[in-house]
VMD Tcl script that builds the backbone (N, CA, C; Angstrom):
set m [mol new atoms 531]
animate dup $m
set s [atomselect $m all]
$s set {name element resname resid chain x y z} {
  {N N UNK 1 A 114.427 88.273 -38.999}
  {CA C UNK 1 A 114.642 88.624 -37.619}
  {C C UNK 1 A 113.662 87.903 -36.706}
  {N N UNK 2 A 112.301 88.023 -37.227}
  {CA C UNK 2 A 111.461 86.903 -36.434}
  {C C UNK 2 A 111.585 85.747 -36.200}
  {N N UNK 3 A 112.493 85.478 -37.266}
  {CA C UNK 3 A 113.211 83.743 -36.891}
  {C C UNK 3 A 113.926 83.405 -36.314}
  {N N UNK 4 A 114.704 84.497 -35.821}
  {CA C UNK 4 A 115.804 84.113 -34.621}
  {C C UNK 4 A 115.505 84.563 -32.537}
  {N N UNK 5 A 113.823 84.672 -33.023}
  {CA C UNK 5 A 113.385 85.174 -31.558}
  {C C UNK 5 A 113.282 84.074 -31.053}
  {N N UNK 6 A 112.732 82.634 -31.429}
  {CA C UNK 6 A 113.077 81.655 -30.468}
  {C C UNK 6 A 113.976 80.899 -30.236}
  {N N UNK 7 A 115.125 81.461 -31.190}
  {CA C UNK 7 A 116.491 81.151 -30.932}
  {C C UNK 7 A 117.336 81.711 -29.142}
  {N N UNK 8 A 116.960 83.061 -29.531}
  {CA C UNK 8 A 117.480 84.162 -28.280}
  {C C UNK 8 A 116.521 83.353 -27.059}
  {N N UNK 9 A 115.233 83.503 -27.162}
  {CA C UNK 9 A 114.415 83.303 -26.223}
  {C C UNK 9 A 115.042 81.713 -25.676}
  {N N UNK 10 A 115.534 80.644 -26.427}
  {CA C UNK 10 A 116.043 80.091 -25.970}
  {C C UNK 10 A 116.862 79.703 -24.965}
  {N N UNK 11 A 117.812 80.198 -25.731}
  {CA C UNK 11 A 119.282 80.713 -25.483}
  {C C UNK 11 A 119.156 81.352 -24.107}
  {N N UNK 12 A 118.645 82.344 -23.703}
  {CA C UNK 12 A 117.533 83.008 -22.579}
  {C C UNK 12 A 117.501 82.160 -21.864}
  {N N UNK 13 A 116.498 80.969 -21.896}
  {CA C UNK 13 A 116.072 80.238 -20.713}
  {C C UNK 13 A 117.458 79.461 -20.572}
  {N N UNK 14 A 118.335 78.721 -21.184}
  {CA C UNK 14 A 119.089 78.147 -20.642}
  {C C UNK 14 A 120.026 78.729 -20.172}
  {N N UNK 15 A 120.555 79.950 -19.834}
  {CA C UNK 15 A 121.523 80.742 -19.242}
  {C C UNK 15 A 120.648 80.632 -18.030}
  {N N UNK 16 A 119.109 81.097 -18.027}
  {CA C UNK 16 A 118.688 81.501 -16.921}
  {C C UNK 16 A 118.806 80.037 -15.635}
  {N N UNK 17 A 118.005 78.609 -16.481}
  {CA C UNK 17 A 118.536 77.783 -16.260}
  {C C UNK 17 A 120.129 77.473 -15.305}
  {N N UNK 18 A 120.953 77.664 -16.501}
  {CA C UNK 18 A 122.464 77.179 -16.022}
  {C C UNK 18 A 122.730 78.167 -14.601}
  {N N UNK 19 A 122.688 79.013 -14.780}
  {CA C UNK 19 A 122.819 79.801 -13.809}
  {C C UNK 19 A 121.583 79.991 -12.146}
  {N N UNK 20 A 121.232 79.070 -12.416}
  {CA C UNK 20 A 120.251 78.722 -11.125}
  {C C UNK 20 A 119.068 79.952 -10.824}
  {N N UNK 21 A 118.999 80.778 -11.797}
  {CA C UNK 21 A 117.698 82.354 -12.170}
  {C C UNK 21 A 116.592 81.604 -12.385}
  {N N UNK 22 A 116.639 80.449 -12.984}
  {CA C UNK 22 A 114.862 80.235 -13.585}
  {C C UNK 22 A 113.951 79.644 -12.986}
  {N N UNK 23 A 114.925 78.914 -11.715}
  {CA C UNK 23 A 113.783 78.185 -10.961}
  {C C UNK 23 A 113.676 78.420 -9.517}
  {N N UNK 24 A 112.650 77.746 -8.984}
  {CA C UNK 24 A 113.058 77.778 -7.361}
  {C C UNK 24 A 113.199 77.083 -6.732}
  {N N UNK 25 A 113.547 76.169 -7.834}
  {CA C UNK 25 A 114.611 74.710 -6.334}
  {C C UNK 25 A 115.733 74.468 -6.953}
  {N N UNK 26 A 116.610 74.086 -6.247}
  {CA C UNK 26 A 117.967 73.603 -6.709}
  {C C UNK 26 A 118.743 72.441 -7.670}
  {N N UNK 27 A 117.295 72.380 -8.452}
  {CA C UNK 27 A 117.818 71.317 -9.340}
  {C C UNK 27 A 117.499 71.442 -10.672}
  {N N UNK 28 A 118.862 71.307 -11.902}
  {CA C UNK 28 A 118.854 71.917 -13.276}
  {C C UNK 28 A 117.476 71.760 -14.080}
  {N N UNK 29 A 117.300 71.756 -14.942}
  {CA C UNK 29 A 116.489 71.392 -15.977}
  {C C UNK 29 A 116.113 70.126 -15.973}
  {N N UNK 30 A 117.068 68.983 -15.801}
  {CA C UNK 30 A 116.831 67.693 -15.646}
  {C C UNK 30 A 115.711 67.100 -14.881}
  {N N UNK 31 A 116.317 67.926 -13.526}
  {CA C UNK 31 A 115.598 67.334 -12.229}
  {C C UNK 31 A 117.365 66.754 -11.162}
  {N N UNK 32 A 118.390 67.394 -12.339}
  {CA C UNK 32 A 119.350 66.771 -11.223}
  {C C UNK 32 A 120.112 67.748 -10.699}
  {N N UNK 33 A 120.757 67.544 -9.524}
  {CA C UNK 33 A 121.072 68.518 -8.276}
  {C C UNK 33 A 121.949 69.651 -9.560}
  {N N UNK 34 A 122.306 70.644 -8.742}
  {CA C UNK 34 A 122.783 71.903 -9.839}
  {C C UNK 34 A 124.137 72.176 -8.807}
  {N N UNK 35 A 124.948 72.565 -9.197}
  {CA C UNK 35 A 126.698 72.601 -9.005}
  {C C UNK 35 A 126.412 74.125 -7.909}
  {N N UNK 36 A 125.633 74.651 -7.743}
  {CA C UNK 36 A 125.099 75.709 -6.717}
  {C C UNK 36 A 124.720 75.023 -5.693}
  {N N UNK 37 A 125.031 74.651 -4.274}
  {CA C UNK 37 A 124.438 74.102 -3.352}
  {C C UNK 37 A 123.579 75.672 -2.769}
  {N N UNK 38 A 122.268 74.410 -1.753}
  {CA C UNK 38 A 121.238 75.693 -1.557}
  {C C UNK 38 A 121.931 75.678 -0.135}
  {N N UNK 39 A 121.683 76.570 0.188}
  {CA C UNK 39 A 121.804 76.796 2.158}
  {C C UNK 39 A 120.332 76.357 2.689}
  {N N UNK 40 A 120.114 75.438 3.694}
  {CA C UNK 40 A 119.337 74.784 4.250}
  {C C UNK 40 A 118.615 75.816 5.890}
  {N N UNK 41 A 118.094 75.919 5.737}
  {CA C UNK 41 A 117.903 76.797 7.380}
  {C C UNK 41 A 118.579 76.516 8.263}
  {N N UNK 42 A 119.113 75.606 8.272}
  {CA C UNK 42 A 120.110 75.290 9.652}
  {C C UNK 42 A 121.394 75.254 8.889}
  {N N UNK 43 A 121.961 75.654 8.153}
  {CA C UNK 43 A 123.309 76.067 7.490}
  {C C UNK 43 A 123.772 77.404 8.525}
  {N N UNK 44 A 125.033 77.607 8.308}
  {CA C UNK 44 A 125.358 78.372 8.984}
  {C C UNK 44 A 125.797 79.868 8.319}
  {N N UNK 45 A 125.418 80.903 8.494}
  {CA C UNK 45 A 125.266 81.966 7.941}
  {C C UNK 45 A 126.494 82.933 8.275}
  {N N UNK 46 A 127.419 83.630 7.444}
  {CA C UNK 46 A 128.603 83.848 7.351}
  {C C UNK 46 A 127.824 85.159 8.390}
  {N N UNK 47 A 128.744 85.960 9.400}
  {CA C UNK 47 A 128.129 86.915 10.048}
  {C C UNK 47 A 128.675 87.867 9.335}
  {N N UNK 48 A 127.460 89.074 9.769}
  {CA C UNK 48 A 127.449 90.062 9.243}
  {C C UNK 48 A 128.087 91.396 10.077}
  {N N UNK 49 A 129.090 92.391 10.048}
  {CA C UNK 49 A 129.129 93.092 11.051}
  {C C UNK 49 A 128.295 93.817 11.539}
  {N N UNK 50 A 127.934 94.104 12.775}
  {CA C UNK 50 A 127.026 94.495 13.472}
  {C C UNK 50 A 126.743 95.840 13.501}
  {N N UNK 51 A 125.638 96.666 13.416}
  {CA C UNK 51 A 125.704 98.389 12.762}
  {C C UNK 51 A 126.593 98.836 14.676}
  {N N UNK 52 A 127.193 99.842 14.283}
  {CA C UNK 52 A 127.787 100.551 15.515}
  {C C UNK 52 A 126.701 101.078 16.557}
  {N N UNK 53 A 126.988 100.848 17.797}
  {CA C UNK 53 A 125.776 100.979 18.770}
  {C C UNK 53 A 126.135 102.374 18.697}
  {N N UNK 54 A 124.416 103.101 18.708}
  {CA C UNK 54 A 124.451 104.677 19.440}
  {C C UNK 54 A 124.720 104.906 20.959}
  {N N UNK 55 A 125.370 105.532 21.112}
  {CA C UNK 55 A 125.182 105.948 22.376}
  {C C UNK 55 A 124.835 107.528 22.693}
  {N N UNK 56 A 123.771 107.250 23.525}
  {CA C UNK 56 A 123.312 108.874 24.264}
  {C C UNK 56 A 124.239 109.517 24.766}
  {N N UNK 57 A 124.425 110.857 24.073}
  {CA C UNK 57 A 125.098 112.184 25.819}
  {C C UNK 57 A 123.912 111.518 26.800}
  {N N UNK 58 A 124.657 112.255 27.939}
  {CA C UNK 58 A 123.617 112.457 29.456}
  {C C UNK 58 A 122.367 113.297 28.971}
  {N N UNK 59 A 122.817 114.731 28.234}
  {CA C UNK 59 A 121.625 115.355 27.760}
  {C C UNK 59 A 120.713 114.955 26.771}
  {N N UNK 60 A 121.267 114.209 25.751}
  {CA C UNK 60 A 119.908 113.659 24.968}
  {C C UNK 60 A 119.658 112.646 25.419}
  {N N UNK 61 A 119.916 112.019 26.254}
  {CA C UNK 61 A 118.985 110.936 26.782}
  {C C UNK 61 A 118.116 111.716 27.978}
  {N N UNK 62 A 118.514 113.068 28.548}
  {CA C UNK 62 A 117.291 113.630 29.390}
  {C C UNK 62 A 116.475 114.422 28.509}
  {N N UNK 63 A 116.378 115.003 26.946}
  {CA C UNK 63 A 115.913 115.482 26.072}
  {C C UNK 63 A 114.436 114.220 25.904}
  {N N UNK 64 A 114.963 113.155 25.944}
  {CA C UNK 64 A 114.266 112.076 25.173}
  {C C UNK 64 A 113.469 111.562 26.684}
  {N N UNK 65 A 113.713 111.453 27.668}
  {CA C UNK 65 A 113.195 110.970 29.057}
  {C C UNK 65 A 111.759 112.569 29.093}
  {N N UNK 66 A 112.453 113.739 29.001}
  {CA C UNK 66 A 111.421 114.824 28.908}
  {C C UNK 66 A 110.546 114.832 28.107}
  {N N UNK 67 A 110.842 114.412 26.797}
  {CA C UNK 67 A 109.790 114.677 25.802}
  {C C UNK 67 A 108.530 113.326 26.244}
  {N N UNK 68 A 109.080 112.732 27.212}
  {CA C UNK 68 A 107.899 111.020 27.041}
  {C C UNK 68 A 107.141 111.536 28.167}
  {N N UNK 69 A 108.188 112.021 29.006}
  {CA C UNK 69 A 106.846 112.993 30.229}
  {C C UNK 69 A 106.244 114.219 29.928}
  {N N UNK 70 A 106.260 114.842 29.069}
  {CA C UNK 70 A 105.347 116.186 28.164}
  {C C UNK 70 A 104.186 115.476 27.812}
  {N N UNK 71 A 104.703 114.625 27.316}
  {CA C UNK 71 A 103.224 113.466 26.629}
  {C C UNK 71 A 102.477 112.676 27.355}
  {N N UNK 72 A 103.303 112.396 29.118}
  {CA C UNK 72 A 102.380 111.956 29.354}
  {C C UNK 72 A 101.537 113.010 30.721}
  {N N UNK 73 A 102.186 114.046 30.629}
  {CA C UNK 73 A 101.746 114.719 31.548}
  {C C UNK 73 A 100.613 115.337 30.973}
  {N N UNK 74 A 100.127 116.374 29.997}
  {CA C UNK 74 A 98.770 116.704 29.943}
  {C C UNK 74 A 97.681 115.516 29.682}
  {N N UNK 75 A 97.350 115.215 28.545}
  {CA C UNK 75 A 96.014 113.950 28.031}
  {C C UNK 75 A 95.968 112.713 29.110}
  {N N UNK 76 A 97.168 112.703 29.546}
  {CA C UNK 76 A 96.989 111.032 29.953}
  {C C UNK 76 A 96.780 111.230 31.422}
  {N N UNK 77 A 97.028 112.601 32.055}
  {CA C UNK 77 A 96.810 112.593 33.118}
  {C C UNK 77 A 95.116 112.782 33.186}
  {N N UNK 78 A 94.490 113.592 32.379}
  {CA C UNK 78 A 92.967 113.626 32.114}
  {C C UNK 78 A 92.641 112.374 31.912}
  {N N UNK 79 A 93.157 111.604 31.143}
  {CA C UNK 79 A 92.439 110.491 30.893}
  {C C UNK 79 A 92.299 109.223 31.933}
  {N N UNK 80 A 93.540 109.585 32.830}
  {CA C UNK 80 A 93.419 108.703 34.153}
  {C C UNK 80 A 92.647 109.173 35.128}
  {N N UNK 81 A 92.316 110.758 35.272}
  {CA C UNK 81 A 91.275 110.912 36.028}
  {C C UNK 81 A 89.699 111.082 35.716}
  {N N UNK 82 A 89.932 110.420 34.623}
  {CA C UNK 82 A 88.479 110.236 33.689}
  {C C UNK 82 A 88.086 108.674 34.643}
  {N N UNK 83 A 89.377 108.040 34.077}
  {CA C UNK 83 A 89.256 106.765 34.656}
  {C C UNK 83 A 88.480 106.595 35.849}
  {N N UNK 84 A 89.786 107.001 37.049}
  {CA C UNK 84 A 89.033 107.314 38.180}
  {C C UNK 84 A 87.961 107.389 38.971}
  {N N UNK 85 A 87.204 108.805 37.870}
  {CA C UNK 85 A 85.905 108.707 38.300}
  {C C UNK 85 A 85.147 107.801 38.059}
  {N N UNK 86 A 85.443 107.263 36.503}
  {CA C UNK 86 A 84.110 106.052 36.435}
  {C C UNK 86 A 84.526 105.048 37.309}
  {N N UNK 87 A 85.438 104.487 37.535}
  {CA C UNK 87 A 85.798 103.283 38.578}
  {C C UNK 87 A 85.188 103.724 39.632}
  {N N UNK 88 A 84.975 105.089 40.191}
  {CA C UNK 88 A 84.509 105.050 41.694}
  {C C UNK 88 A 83.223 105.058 41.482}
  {N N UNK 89 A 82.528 104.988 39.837}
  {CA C UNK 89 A 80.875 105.593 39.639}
  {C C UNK 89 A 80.662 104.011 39.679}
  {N N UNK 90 A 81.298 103.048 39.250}
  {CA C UNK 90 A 81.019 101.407 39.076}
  {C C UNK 90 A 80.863 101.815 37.311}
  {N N UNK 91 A 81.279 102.432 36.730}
  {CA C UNK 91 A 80.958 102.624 35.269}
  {C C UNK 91 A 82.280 101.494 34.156}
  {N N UNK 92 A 82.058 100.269 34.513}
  {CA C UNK 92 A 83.335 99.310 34.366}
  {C C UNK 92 A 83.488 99.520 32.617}
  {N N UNK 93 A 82.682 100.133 32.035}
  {CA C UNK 93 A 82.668 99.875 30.712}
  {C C UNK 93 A 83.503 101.060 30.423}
  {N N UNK 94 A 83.589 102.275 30.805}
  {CA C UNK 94 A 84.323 103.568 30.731}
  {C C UNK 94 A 85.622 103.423 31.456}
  {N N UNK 95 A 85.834 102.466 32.701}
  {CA C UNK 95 A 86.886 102.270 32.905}
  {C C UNK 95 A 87.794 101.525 31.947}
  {N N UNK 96 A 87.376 100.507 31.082}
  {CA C UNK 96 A 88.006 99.322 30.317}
  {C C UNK 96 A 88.323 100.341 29.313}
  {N N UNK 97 A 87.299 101.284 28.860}
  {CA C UNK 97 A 87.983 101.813 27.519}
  {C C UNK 97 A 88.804 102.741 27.752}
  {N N UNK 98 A 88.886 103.333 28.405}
  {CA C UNK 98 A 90.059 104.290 28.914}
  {C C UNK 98 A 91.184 103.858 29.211}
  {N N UNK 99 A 91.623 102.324 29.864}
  {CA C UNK 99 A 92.409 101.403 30.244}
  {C C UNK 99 A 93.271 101.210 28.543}
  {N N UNK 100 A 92.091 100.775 27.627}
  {CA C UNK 100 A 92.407 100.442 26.438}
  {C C UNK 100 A 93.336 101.445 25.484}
  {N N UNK 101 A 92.655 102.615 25.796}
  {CA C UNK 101 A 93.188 103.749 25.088}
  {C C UNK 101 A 94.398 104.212 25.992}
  {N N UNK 102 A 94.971 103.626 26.684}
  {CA C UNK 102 A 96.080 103.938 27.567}
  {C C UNK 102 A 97.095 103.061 27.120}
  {N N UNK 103 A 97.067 101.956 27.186}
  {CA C UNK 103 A 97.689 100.915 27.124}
  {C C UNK 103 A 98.797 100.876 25.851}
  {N N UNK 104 A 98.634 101.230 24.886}
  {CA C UNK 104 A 99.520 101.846 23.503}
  {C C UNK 104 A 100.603 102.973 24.374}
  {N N UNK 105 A 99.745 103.795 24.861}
  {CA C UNK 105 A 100.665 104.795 25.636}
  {C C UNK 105 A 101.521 104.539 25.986}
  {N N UNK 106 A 101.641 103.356 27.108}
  {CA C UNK 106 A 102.148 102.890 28.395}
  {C C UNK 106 A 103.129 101.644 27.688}
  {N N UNK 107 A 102.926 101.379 26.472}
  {CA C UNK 107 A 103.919 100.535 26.182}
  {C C UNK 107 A 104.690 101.472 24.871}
  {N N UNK 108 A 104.559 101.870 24.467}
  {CA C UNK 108 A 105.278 103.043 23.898}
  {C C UNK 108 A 106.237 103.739 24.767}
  {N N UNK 109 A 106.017 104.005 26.198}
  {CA C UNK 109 A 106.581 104.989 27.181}
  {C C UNK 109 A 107.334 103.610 27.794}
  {N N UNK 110 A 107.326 102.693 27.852}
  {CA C UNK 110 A 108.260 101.299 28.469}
  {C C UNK 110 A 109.313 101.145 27.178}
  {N N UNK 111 A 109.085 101.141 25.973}
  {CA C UNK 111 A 109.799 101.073 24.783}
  {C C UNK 111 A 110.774 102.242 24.900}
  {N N UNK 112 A 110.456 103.297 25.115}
  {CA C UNK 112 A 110.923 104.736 24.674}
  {C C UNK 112 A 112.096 104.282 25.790}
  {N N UNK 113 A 111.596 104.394 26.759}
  {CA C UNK 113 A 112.798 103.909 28.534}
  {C C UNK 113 A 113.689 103.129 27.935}
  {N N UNK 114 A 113.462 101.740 27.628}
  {CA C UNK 114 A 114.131 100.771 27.467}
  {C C UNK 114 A 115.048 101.278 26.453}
  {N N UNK 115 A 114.608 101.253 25.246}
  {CA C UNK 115 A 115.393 101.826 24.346}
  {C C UNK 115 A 116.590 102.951 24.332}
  {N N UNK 116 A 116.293 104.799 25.253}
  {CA C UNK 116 A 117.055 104.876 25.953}
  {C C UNK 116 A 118.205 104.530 26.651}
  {N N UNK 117 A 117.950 103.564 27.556}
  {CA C UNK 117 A 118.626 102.765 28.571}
  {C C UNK 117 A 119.635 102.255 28.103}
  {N N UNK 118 A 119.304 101.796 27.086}
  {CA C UNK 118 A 120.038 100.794 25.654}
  {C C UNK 118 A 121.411 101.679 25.160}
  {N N UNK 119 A 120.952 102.864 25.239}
  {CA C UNK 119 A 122.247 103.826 24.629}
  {C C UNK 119 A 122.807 104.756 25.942}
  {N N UNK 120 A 122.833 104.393 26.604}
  {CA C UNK 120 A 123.519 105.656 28.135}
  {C C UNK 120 A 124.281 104.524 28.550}
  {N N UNK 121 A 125.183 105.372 28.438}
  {CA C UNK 121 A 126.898 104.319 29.302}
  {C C UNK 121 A 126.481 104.345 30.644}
  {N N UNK 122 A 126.173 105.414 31.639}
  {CA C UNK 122 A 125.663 105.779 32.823}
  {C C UNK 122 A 125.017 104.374 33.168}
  {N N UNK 123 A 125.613 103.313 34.825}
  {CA C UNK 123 A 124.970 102.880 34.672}
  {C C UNK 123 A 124.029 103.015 35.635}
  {N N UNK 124 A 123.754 103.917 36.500}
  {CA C UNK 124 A 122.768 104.590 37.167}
  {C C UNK 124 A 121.456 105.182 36.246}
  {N N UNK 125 A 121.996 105.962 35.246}
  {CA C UNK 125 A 120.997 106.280 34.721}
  {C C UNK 125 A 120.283 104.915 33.567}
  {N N UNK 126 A 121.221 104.126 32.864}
  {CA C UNK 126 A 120.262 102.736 32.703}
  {C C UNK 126 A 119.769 101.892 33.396}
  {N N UNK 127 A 119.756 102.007 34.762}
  {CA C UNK 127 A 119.458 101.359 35.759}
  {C C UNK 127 A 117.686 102.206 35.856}
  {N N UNK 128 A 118.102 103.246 35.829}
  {CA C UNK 128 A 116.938 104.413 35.957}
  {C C UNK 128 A 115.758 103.700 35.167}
  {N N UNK 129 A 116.228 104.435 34.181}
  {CA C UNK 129 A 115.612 104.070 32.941}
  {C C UNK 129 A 114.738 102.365 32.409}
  {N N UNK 130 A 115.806 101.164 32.926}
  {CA C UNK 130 A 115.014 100.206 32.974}
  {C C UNK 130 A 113.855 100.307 33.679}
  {N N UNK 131 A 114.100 100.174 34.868}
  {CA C UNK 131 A 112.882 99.892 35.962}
  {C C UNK 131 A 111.933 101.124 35.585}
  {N N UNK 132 A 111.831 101.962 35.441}
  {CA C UNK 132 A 110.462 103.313 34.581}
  {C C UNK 132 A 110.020 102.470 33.712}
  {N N UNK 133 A 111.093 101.505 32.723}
  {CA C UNK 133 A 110.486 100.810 31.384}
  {C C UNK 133 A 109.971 100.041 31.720}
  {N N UNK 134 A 110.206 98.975 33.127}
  {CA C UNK 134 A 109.012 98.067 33.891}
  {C C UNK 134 A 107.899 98.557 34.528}
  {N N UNK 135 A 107.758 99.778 35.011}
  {CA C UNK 135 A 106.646 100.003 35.780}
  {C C UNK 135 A 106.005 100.960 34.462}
  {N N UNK 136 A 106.507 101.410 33.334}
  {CA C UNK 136 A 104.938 101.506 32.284}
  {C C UNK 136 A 104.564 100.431 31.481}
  {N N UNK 137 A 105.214 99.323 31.586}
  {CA C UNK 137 A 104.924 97.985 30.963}
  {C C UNK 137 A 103.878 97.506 31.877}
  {N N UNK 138 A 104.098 97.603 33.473}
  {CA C UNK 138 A 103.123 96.709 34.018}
  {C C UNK 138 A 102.346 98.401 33.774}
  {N N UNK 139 A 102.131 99.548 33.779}
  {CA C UNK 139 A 100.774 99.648 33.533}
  {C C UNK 139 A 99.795 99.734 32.559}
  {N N UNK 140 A 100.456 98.980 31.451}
  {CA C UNK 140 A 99.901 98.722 30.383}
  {C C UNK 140 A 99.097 97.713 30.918}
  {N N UNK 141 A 99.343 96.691 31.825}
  {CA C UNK 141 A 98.710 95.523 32.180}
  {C C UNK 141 A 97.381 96.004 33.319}
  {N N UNK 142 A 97.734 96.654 33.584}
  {CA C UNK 142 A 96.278 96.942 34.661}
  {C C UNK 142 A 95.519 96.872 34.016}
  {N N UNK 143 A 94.018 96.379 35.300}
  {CA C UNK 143 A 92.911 96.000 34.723}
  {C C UNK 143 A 92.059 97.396 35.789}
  {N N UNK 144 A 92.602 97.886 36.470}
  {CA C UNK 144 A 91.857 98.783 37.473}
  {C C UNK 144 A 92.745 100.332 37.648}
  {N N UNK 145 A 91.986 101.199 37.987}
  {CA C UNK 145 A 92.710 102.652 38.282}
  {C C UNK 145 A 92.834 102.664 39.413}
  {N N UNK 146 A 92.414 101.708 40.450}
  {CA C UNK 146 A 92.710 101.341 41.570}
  {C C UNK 146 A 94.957 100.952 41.918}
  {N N UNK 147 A 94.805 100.487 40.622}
  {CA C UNK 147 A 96.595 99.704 40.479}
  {C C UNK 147 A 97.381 100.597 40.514}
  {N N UNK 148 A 97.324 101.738 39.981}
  {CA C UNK 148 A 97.918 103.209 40.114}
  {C C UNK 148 A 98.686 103.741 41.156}
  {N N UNK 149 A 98.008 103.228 42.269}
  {CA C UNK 149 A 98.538 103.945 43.557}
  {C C UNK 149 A 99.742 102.985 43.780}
  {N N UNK 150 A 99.970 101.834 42.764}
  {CA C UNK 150 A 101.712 101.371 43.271}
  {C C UNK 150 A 102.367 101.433 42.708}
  {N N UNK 151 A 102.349 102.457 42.008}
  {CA C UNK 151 A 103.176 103.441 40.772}
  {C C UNK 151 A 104.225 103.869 41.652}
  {N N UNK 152 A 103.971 104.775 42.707}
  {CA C UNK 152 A 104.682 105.686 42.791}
  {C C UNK 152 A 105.969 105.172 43.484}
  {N N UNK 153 A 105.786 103.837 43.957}
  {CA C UNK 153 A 106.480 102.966 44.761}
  {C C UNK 153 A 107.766 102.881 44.428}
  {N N UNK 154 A 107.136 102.330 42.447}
  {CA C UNK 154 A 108.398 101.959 41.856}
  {C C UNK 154 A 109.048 103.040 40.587}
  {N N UNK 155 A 107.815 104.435 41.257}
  {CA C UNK 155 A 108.899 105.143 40.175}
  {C C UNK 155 A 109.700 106.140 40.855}
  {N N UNK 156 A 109.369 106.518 42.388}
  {CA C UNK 156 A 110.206 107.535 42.954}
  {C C UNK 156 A 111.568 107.442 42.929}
  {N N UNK 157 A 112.109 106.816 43.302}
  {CA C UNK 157 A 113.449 105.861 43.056}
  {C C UNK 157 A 114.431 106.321 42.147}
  {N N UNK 158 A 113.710 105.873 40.854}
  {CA C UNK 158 A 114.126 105.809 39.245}
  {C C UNK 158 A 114.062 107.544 38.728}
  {N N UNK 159 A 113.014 108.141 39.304}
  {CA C UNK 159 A 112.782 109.418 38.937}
  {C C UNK 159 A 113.881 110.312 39.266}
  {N N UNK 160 A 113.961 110.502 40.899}
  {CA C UNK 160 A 114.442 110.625 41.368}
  {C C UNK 160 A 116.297 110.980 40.875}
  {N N UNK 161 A 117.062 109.795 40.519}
  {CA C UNK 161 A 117.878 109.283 39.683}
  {C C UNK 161 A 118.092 110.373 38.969}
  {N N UNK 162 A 116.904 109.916 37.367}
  {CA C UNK 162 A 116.923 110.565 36.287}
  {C C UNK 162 A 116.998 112.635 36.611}
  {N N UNK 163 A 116.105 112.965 37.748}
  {CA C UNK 163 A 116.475 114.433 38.330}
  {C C UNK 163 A 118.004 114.906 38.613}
  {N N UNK 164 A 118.389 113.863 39.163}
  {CA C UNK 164 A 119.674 113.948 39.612}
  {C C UNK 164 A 120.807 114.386 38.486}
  {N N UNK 165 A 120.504 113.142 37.693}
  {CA C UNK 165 A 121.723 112.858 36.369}
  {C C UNK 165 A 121.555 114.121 35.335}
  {N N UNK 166 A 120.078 114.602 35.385}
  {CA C UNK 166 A 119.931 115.343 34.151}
  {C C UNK 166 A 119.956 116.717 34.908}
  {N N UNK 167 A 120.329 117.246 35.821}
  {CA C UNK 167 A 120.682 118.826 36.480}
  {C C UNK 167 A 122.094 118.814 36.319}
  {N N UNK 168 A 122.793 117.089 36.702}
  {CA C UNK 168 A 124.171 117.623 36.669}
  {C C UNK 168 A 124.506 117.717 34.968}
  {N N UNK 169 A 123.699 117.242 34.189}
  {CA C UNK 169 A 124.209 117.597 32.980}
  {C C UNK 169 A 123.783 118.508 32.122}
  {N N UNK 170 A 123.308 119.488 33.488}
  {CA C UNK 170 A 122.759 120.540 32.307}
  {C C UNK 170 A 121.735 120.801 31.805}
  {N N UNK 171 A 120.749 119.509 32.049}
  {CA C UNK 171 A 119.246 118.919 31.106}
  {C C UNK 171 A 118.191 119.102 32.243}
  {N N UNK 172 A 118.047 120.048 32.852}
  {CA C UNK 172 A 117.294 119.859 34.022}
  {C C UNK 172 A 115.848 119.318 33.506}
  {N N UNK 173 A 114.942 118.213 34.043}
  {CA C UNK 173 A 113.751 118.086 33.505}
  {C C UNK 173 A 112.796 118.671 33.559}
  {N N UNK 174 A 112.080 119.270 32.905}
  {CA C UNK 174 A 111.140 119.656 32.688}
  {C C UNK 174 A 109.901 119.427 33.085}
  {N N UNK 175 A 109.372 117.889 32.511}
  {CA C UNK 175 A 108.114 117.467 32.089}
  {C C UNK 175 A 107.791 116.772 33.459}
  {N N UNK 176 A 108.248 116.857 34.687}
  {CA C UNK 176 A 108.530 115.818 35.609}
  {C C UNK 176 A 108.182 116.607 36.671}
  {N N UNK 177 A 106.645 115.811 38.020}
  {CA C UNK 177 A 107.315 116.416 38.928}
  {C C UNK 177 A 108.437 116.300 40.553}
}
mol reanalyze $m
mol bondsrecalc $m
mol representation Tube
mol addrep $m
């Protein structure tokens, strides 16, 4: 029986061989091209069907708009008036880290919008929903707690909106004032 293990083991590699398993380029045992052509990166890739888009009710997309303002209404409102004060103390080093520790927030809460937006047929309320997802993107970008005060510019609008859409459906918001 031990005499026929490097028979099998053989036998083994050249299936693995013939069958294009043993190596990682496209050419047999020889060194010559193998009856398997490779796909090249710029080959063209048979498409795949696309997963079915979700779409939001009116109410879980105001379920999901509430839960991002719960989160940002207690901590982050402390933590912006943490900010605050050190910016008005000149304490630039307490301002930056507070900025820092925001900034995950604020693009998380632009993601959460966008994403949203992505699934509501409404196009008032994805209209909503974008522009909220631009104005916590740019305040991920602030460098000052001074920038704050042109928040409200571009979220009354959008808020506003989202109040509207989510009473008539039932979802009155919550987390919002």
């Amino acid at each position: 029986m031990p005499r026929d293990l490097p028979l099998v083991a053989l036998a083994a590699g050249l299936l693995l061989t013939v069958t294009g398993c043993g190596g990682s380029t496209a050419e047999g045992a020889r060194g010559e091209p193998s009856a398997t052509p490779v796909r090249s990166a710029t080959s063209p890739v048979t498409p795949v069907s696309p997963m079915p888009q979700i779409t939001f009710t009116m109410a879980t997309a105001c379920e999901t708009v509430d839960s991002v303002y719960a989160t940002l209404s207690s901590g982050t409102q402390t933590m912006i008036a943490k900010g605050v004060r050190a910016e008005a103390l000149g304490e630039t080093s307490t301002v930056h880290a507070v900025l820092a520790k925001l900034k995950p927030l604020f693009l998380s809460t632009g993601n959460t919008f966008a994403d949203t937006a992505s699934k509501v047929s409404d196009p008032d309320m994805k209209a909503a929903l974008n522009k909220l997802a631009e104005a916590a993107r740019k305040e991920a970008t602030f460098s000052s707690f001074a920038q704050f005060r042109s928040l409200e510019s571009m979220t009354a609008a959008p808020e506003a909106v989202l109040k509207q859409k989510c009473s008539q459906a039932g979802s009155p918001l919550q987390n919002i004032e």
